[in-house]
N, C-alpha and C positions, 0 to 999 in steps of 0.2 A: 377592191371595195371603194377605195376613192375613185377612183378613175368613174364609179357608174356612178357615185354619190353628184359626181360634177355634172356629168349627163343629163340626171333627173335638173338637177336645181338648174338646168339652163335652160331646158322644157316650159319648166313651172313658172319661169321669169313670163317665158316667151308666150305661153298658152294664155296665162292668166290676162295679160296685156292685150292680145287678141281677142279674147271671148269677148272683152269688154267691148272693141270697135264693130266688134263682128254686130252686134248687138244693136248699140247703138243704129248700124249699116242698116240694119231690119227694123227697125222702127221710124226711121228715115225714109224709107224705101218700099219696104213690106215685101221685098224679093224673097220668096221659097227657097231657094239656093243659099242666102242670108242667114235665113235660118238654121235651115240644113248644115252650113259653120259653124255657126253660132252653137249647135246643141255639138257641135264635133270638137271644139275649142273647149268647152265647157267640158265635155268626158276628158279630154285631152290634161284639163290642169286638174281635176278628179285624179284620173289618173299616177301623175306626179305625187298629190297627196299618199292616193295611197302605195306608190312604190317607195318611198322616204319612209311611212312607218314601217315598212319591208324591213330595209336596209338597216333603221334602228333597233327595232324587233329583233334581228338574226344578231345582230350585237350582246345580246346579254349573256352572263356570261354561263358557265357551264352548269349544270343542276343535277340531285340524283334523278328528279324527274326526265329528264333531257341530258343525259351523259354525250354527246355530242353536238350538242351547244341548239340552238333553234335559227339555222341559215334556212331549213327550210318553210321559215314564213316568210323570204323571197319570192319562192314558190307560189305559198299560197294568196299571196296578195295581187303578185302576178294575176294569177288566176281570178279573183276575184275586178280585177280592172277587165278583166276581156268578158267576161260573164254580166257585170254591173253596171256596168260602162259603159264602153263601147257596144257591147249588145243594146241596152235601153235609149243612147243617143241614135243608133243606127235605123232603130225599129222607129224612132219617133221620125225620122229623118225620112224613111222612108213612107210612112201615113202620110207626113205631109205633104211628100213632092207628088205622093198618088191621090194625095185631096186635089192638090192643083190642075193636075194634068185633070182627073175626071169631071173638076165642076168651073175648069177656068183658070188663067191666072190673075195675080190680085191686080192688075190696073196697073195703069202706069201713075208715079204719084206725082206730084207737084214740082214743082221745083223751090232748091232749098236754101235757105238762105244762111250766110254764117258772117258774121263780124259785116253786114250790110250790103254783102258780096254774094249774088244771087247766079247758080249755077243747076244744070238739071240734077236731078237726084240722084238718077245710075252713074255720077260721078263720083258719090258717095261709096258705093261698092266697089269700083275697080281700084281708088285707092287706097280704101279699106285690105282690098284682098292683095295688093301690090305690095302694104306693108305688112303684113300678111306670110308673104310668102319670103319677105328679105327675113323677118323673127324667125322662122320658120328653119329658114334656110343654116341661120346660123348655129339654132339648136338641132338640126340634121350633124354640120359638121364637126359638131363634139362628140355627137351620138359614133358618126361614121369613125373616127379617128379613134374611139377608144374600142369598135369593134374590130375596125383592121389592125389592130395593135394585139387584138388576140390572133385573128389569123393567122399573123405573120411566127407571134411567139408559138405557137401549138403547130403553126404548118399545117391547116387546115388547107381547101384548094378553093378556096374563095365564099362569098356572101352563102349559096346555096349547103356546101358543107357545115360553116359554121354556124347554122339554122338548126341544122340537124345533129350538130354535137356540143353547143355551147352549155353549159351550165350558169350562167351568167342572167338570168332573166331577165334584171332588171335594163341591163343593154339592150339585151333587145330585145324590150319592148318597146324602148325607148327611140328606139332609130327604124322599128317597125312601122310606128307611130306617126315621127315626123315626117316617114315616107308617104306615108298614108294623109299628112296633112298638108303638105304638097300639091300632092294628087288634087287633094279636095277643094282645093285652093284656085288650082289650075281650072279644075271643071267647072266651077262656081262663075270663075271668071269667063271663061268661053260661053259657057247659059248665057250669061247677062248681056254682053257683048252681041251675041246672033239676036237673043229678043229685041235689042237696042235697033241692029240692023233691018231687022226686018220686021218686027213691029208688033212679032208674037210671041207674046210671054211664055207658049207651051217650053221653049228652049229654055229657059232659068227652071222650069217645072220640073222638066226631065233632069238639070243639074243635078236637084236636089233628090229626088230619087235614086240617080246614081252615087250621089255621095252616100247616102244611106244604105246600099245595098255593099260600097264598098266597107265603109264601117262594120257592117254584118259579116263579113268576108272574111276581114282581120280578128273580129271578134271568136271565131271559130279557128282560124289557124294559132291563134297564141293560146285559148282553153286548150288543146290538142298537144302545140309544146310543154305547155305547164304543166299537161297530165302525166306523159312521160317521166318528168323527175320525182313529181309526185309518189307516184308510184312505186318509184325505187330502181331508177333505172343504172347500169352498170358501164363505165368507162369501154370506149368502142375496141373492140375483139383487136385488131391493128396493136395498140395500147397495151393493153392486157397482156400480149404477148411478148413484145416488148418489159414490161414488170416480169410475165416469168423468166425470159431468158436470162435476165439482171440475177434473179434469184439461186436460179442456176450455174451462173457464172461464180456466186460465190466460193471461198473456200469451204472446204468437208462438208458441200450441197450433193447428196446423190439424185435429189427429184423433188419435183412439185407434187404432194398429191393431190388437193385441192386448191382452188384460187378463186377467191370472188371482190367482186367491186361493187361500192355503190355510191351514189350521190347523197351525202348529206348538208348540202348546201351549195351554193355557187363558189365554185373553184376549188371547194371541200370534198374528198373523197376519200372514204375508210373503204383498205383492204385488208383480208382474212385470207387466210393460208396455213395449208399444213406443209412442214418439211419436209423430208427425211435426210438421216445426215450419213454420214457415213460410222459404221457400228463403233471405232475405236473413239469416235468422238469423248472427251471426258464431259461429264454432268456443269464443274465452274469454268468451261469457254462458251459454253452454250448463251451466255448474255453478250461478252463479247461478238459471236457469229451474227445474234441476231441482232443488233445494234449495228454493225456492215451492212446486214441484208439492209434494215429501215434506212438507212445512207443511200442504198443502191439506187431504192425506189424513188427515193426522193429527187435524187440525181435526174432519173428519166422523166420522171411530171411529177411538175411543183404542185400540182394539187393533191397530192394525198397528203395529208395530214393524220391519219389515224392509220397504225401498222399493227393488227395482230398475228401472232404467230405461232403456230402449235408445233414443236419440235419432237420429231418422233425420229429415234437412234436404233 
């Protein structure tokens, strides 16, 4: 929880300090592509907000309402940044770069002046997106470092597995994010740079279109993860099997007959299970047995946290 808590708040440094230049960049400039960051910076530190009241949220602590605590409003916040957010800066991102491309681009603007030091405008945006991409970069490598740090602990087989089996949202969406802000950063700068070169803004137009359709992209791949946990999804079958063999290796374990898993938070997972023991088992070792068993599991993934256990002799 700390490790994503540092994540977020390096994002949130970085995004919010961006949106602002970005901003300024398009009112300087009037570059489409400008914009197109501008509304992407701005979901971007949106975003951070609401993965923090996530992380807060899933903090409180245990209720009879919520007998296992509420981690999954990581989840749902998650979900509402890819839905809220990134969907409405994307679509707006994308209206506009297709306003540009179909009625023109905005002009090339004046040039600008700052402390009596007169320079063209689009010198405004490349350094804008240059420092940009160093914010950017640094809240990448928080994000990257504490999601290889899961990899490595769970031995997952790299970025693409652990997409597909993290429970951790808040990571990654965090380092989904500043992939994606990257990207947008890089494109923004190529637009400007071709219209500069050769004198047609359609290239800063089309940036902004593509950053917006990638927006839309991300917006749809992280509702799509978030749904999964949502939904109640169970530690991967590999996993699983692993916990029963544990179970079974215990002493006076004759069989599994049941086993389920589920996600109730990020890194939170209750498992259920019925025994059977073997017949001479007595009725006062049966807390001792199952207090090993809860050890075993523990032993093999730190995320379970909740062990029930129906012993049948």
């Amino acid at each position: 929880m700390a490790g994503s808590r540092g994540v977020v708040l390096a994002a949130l440094v970085a995004n919010g300090a961006i949106a602002i230049l970005k901003f300024l960049a398009f009112l300087l400039t009037g570059s489409p592509s400008m914009l197109s960051e501008t509304y992407h910076s701005i979901s971007d530190t949106g975003n951070q907000v609401f993965l923090l009241l996530g992380i807060r949220y899933s903090n409180k602590a245990v209720s009879r309402e919520h007998p296992f605590g509420y981690g999954k409003a990581q989840f749902f916040y998650s979900f509402l940044v890819a839905v809220l957010l990134f969907g409405i800066a994307g679509w707006e991102s994308v209206k506009h770069g297709y306003d540009a491309i179909v009625h023109g681009g905005h002009g090339a603007a004046g040039p600008v002046s700052v402390a009596g030091v007169t320079f063209p405008s689009w010198y405004v945006s490349v350094v804008v997106l240059f420092g940009a991409i160093g914010f950017e970069s640094y809240a990448f490598a928080k994000a990257n470092k504490e999601l290889r740090r899961q990899i490595n602990h769970y031995e997952w087989d790299g970025l693409r597995d652990a997409f597909r089996k993290t429970s951790d949202v808040t990571t990654l969406t965090a380092y989904t994010e500043d992939t994606i802000a990257l990207l947008g950063a890089g494109i923004a700068l190529v637009g400007i740079l071709l219209s500069k070169a050769t004198g047609n803004e359609i290239y800063d137009a089309i940036s902004a279109l593509i950053i917006g359709l990638l927006l839309m992209g991300f917006a749809l791949a992280l509702a799509w993860e978030n749904k999964r946990l949502i939904l109640g999804e169970s530690l991967p079958a590999e996993i699983e099997t692993e916990l029963k063999t544990a179970i079974e290796a215990a002493p006076q374990v004759v069989h599994v007959d049941t086993f389920r898993t589920v996600y109730v938070g990020p890194q939170d997972v209750l498992v259920t299970t019925d025994v059977s023991f073997v017949p001479e088992t007595e009725a006062t070792d049966l807390d001792g047995l199952i207090d090993d068993i809860e050890s075993r599991l523990v032993e093999v993934d730190d995320r379970v946290k909740h062990v029930y256990i129906e012993p049948e002799v």
